[in-house]
ROVEX-62502 format. One record per residue: residue in one letter; x, y, z of N, C-alpha, C, O in turn. Coordinates in steps of 0.1 Angstrom, whole numbers, plus 5000, padded with zeros to 4 digits. Layout:
BEGIN
AXYZXYZXYZXYZ/...
***
This chain:
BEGIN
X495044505494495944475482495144525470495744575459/X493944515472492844545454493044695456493444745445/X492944785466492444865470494044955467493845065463/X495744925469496444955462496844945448497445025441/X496244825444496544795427495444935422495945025416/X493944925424493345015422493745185419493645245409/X494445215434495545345436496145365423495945455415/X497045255422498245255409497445265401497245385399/X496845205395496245185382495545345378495645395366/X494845415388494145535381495545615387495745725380/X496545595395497845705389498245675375498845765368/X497945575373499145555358498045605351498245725348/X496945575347495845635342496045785335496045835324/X496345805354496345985353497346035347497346155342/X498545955347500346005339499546005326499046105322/X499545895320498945865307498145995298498446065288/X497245985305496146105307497046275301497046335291/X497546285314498746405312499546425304499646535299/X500246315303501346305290500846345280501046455276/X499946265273498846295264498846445261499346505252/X497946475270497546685271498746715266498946745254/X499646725278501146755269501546735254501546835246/X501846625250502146595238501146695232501446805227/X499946655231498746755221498846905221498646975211/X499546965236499447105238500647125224500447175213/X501947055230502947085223502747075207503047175200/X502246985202501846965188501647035182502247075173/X500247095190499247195184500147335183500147405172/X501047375195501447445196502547495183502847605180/X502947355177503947325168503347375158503547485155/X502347305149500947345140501047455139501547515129/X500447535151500047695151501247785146501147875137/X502847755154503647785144504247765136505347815135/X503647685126504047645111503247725107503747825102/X501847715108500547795100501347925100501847975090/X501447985114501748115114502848155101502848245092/X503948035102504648095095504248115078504248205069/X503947975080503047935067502448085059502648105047/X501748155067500748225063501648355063501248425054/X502848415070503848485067504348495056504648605051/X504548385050505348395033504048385027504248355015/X502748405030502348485019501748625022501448705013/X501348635037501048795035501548905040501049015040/X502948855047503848925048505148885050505248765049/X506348955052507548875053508348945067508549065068/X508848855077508848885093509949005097511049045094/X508949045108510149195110511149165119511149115130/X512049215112513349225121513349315135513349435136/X513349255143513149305155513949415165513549465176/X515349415155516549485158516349625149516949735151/X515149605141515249735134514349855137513249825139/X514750005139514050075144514450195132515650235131/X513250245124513350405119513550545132512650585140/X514750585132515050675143514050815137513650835126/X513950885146513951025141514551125135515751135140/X514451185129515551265120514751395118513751405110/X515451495126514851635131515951745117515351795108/X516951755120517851835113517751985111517652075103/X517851975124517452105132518152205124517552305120/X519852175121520652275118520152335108519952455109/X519652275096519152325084517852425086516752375087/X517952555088516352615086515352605082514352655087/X515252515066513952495064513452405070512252405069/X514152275077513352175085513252185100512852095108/X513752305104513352325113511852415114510852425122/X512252495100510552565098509752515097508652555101/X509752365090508652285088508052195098506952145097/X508952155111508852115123508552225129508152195141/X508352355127507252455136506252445127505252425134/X505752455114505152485107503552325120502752345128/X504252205110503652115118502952105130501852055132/X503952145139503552175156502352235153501252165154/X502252385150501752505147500052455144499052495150/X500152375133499052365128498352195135497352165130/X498752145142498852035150498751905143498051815147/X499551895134499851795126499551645129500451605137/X498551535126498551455134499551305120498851225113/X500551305119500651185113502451155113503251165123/X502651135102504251095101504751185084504151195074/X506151225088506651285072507851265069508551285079/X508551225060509951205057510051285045509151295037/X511151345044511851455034513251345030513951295038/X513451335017514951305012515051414997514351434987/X516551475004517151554996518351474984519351434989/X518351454971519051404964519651244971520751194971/X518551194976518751084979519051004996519050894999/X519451175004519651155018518351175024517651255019/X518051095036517151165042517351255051518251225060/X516651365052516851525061515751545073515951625082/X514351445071514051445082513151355079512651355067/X512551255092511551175095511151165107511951115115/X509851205111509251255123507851185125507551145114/X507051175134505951125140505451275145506251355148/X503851305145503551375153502351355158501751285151/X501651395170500151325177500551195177501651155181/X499751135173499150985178498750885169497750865161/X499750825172499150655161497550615161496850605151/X497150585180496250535179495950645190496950655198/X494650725193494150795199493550755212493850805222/X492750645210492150555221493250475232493150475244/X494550425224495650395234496350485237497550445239/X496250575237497850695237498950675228499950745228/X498750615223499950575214500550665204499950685194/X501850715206502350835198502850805184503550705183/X502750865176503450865159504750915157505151025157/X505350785154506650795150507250745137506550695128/X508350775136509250695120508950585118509250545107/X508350495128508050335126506350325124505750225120/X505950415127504350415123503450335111502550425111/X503150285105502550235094501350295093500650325103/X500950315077499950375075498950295061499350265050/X497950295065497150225052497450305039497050425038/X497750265032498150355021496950345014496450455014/X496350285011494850305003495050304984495450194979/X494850424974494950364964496950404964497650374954/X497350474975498950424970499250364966500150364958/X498450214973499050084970499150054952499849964947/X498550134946498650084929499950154922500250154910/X500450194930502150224928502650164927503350154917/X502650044940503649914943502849844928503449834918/X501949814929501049724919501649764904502549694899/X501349834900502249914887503549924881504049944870/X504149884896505949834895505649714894506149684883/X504949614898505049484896504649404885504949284884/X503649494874502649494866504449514857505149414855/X504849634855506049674850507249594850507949584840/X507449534860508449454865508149294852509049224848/X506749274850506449114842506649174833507549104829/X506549264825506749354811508049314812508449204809/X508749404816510349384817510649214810511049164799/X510049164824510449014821510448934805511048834801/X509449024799508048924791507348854791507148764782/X506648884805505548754812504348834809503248794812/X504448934805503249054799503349154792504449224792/X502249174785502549244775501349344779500349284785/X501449484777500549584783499149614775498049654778/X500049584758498649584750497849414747497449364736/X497949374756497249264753495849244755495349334762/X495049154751493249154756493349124771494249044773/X492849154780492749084789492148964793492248924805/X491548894783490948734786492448644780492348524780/X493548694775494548664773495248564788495948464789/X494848654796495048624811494048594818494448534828/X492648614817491848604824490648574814489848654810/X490648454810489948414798488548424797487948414786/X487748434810486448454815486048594818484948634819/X487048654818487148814817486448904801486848994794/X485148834801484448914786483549014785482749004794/X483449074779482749214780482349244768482949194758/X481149354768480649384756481849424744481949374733/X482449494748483949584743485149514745485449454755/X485849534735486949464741488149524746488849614740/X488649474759489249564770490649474770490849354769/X491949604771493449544771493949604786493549694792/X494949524787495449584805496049714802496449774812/X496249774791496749864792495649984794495950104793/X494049944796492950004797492650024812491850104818/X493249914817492849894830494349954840494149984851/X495549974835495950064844495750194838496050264847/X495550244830495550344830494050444830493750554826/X493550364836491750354846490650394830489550444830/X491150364819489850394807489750254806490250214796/X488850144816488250024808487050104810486550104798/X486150174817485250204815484250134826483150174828/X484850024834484149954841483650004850484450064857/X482249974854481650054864482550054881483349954883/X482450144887483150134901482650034909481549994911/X483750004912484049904922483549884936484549904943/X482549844945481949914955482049724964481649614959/X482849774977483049604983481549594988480749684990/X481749474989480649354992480849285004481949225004/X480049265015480149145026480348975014481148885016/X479649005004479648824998480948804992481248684990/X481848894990483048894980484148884992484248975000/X484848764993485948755000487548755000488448755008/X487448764983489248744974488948854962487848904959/X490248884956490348904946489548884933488948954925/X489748744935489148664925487648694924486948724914/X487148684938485648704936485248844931484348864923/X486248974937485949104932486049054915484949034910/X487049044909487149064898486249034890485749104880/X485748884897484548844885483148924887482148934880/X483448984901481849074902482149204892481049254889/X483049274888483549384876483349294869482249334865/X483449164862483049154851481349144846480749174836/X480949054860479749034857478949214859477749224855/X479549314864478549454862478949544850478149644848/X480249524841480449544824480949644826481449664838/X481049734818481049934815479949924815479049834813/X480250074818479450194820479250224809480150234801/X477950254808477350294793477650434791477250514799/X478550484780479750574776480950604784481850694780/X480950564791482550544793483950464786485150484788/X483450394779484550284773485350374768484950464761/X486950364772487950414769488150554771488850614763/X487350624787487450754789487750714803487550604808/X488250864810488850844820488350844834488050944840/X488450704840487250694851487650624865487250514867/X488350674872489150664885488650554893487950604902/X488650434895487850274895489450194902490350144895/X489450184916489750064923489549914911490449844905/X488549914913487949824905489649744890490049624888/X490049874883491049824876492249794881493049744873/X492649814892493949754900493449624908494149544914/X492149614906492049504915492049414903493049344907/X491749364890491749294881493349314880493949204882/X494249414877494949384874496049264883496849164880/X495749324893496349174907495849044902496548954900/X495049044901494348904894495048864884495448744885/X495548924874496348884863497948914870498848914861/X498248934878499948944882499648784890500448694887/X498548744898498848634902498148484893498248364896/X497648554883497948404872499048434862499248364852/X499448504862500948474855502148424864503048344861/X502048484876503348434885502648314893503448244899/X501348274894500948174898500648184911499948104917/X501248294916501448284931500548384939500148474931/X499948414954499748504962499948654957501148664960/X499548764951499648894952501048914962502148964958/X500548864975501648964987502448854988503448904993/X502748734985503848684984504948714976506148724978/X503948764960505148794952505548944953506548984947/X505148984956505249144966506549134974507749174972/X506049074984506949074994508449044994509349105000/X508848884980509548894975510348924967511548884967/X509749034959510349074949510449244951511349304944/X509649314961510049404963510149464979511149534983/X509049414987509849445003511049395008511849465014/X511349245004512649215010513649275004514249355011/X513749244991514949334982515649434984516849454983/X514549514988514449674986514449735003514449855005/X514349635013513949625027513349705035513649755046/X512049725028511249735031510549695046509549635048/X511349745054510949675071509749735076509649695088/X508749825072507749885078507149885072506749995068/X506649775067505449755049504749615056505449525061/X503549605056503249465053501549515051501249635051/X500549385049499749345046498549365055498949345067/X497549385055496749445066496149335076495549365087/X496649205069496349065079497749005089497748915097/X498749105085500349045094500449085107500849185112/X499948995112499849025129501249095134501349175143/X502049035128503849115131503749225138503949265150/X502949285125502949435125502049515130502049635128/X501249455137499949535144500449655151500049765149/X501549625161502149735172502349845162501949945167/X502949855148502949965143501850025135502250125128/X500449985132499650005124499150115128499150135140/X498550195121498050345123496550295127496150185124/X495550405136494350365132493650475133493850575141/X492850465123492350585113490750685118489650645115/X490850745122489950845127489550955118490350985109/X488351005118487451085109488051245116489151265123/X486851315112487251455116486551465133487051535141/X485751385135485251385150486151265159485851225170/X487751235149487851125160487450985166487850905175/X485850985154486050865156486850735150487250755139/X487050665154487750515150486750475134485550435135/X487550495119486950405112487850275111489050275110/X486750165113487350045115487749995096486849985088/X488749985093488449945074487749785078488049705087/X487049785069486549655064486249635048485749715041/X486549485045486549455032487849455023487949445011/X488749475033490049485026490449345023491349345015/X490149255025490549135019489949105002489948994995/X489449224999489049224985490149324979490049344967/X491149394985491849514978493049504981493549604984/X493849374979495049344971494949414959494049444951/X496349454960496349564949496449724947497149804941/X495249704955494549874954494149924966493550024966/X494249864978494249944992494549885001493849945010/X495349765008495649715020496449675026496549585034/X497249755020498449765025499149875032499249995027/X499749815047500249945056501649955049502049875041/X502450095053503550125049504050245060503250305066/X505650275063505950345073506150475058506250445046/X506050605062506450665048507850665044508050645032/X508750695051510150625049509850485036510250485024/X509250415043509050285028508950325014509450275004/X508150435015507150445002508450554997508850544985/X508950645005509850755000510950644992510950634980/X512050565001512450464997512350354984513450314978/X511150334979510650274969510750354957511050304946/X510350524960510650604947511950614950512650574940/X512350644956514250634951515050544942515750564932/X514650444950515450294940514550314928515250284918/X513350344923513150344913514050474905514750454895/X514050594911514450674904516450654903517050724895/X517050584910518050604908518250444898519250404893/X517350384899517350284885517950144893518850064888/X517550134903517249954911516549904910516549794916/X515649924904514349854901514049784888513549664886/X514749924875514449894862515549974855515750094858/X516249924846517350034837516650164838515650194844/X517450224831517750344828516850394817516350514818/X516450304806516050334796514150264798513250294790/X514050214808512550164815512450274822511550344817/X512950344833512350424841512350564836511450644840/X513350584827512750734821511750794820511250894825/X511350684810510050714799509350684811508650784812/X508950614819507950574831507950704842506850734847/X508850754843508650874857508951034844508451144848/X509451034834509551184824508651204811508751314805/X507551094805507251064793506051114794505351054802/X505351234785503851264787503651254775504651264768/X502251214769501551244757502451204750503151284743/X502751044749503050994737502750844741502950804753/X502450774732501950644730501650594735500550564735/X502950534747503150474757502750524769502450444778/X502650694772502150734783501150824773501650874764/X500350834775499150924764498951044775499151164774/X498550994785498251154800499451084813500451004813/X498551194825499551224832499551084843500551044849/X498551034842498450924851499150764844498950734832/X499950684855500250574847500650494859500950554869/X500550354858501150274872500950294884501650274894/X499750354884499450414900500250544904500550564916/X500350624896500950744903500850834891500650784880/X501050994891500851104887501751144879502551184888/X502251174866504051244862502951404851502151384843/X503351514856503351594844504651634836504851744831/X505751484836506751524835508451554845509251474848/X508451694849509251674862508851654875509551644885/X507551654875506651684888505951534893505151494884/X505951454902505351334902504451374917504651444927/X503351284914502251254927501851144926501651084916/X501451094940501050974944500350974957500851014967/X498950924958498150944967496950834974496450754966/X496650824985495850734989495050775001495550825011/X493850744997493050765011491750655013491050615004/X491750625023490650455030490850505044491950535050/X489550495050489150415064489950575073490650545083/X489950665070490150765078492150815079492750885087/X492750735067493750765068494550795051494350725040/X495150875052495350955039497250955038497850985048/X498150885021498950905024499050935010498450885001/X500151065010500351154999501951184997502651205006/X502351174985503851184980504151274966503951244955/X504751374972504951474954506551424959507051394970/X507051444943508251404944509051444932508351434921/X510151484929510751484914512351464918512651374926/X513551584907514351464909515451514927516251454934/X515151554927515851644938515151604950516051544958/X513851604956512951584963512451494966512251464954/X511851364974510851304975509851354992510351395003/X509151344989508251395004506951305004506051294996/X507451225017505751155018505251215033506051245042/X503851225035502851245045502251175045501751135035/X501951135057500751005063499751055070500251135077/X498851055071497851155084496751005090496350915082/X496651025102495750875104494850945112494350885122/X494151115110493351195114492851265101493451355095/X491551205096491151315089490251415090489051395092/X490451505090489851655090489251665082488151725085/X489451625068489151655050489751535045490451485054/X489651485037489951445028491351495016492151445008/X491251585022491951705011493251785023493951875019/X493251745036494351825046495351765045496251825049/X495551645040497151635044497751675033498851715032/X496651655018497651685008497751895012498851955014/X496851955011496652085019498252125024499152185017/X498252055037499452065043501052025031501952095026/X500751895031502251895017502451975007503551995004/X501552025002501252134990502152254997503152294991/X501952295008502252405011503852405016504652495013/X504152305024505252235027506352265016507252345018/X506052135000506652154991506852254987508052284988/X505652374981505752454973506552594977507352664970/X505952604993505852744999507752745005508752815003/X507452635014509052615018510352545012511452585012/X509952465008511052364998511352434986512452434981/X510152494982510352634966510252524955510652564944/X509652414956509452324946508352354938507452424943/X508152314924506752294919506152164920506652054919/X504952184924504552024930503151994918502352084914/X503151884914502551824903501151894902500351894912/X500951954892499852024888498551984880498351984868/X497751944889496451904873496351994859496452114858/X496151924852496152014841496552184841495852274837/X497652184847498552284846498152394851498652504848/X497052364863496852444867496752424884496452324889/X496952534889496752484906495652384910494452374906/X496152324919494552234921494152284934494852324943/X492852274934491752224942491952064952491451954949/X493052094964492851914966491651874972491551754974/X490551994975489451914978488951844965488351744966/X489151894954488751824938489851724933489751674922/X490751704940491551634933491651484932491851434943/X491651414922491551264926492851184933493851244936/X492651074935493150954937494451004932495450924932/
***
């Protein structure tokens, strides 16, 4: 009789026991997807699973068929989309996403955009102006009150890269924004640079700092909100959105090897963010066809040189000499480049670098040679894209 009570007693034990596990698995299970989501609304926003960027060859037309031999020809490794007056005429993958997996490049591809990203940054910087949550000539301890320097520096110094502040170089100790920013403040200007022109990561990453104490919120939350969903943005996210891994590019040098990016959790703002080029072509559209900002904001922002408001050719993260616009980014072995005006937008992705200077190489030629466009000129003269900046 002891010897059955005993029996029972370590079965019920053992249900007990079990149940338990269960309940905990399930919980935790519960937890993990809250956090997940949790951490979705702020560094990315979830992909629709029904959505796929098709290919778009357009064979019939001759010049996109020349540029689909052109590509082959020269063994093109990345992704390109063409929109004509607002249609798109072709979006294509070519080689390999990821080299190591076989993995081929297509319309759904994502690519680290690098300093592209201060395009999006620049719209959102633009977008609080609009509002009157900022003002472009203001001091910057206005917003960032610990933000002090020998000189005194306005955001409108800092996008338009003359604070002067020494370059920006990541750090293993620096883990946010916040920490980059205060390490630019604690290393000052550069002794004669103040208010000359000096191509610095470094000023997009402050200025993220001040977009998220005025809106209060996450950089990529308010990103995500205000301009991926809107604008639907389905092949954009954040370089931490697990979503999106299956489409992320991975970035190889000229030998092929794998550069792994690291430190990107300091370059909100100014490099860490993937994008399909479809996205980015997309984003100058609605801006240029005036979804983003009137009529009377986006002019002067994409046609205004050498006057007050725009003094040179660089502003908001991208290039205008007027009719001619450029926009460019390169990090961790992958390069994405966009000339554009009113007729044209063309983006290239490459997640193989050769140079530094080939994919714009290749678009230059694309634009100029076949499309018959003029494509944004440094100081009005042909460039060098091995010399050409950011």
């Amino acid at each position: 009789m002891k010897r059955n009570i005993k029996i029972i007693s370590l079965f019920v034990i053992a249900v007990v026991i079990l149940v338990a596990a269960m309940l905990f698995v399930l919980n935790r299970r519960d937890y993990n997807r809250q956090t997940d989501l949790s951490e979705k609304k702020i560094t990315g926003h979830i992909a629709k699973e029904d959505v796929d960027y098709k290919t778009v060859e357009n064979k019939k037309i001759p010049v996109y068929k020349n540029i689909d031999k052109y590509l082959k020809k020269t063994k093109y490794n990345g992704s390109i989309v063409i929109y004509y007056k607002g249609k798109i005429m072709m979006n294509k993958g070519y080689g390999f996403q990821d080299f190591e997996s076989g993995t081929k490049s297509s319309p759904n591809t994502m690519y680290l955009i690098g300093s592209a990203q201060k395009f999006a940054t620049g719209l959102m910087l633009k977008k609080l102006e609009t509002e009157g949550k900022v003002n472009i000539n203001d001091p910057i301890t206005k917003y960032l009150p610990w933000f002090k320097t020998s000189k005194p520096l306005y955001l409108k110094d800092f996008m338009l890269h003359r604070s002067g502040l020494k370059k920006y170089v990541a750090t293993g100790q620096v883990h946010d924004i916040d920490g980059a920013s205060r390490l630019l403040q604690k290393e000052g200007i550069q002794p004669g640079m103040y208010h000359k022109h000096l191509y610095n990561d470094g000023n997009y990453i402050v200025l993220t700092r001040v977009i998220e104490a005025v809106t209060k919120e996450p950089y990529a939350k308010y990103f995500n909100d205000n301009f991926a969903k809107p604008y639907e943005l389905e092949r954009t996210a954040f370089y931490n959105d697990s979503t999106f891994t299956p489409y992320m590019a991975q970035g190889y040098n000229e030998m092929k090897d794998f550069q792994k990016p690291k430190f990107l959790d300091q370059y909100y703002g100014a490099g860490n963010l993937y994008m399909a080029p479809k996205d980015l072509a997309r984003l100058v559209i609605d801006l240029q066809q005036y979804k983003i900002f009137p009529e009377k904001v986006t002019n002067p922002l994409l046609y205004s040189v050498k006057t007050n408001e725009y003094p040179g050719d660089y502003r908001y993260g991208f290039y205008s000499d007027g009719p001619a616009h450029r926009i460019n980014g390169v990090f961790f072995g992958q390069t994405v480049t966009s000339y554009f005006n009113k007729d044209y937008v063309v983006v290239m992705a490459s997640n193989y670098q050769k140079s530094k200077a080939q994919n714009e190489k290749s678009l230059f030629h694309i634009y100029e040679k076949m499309l018959h466009q003029q494509p944004y000129l440094f100081k009005k003269a042909k460039p060098s894209p091995s010399l050409s900046p950011q």
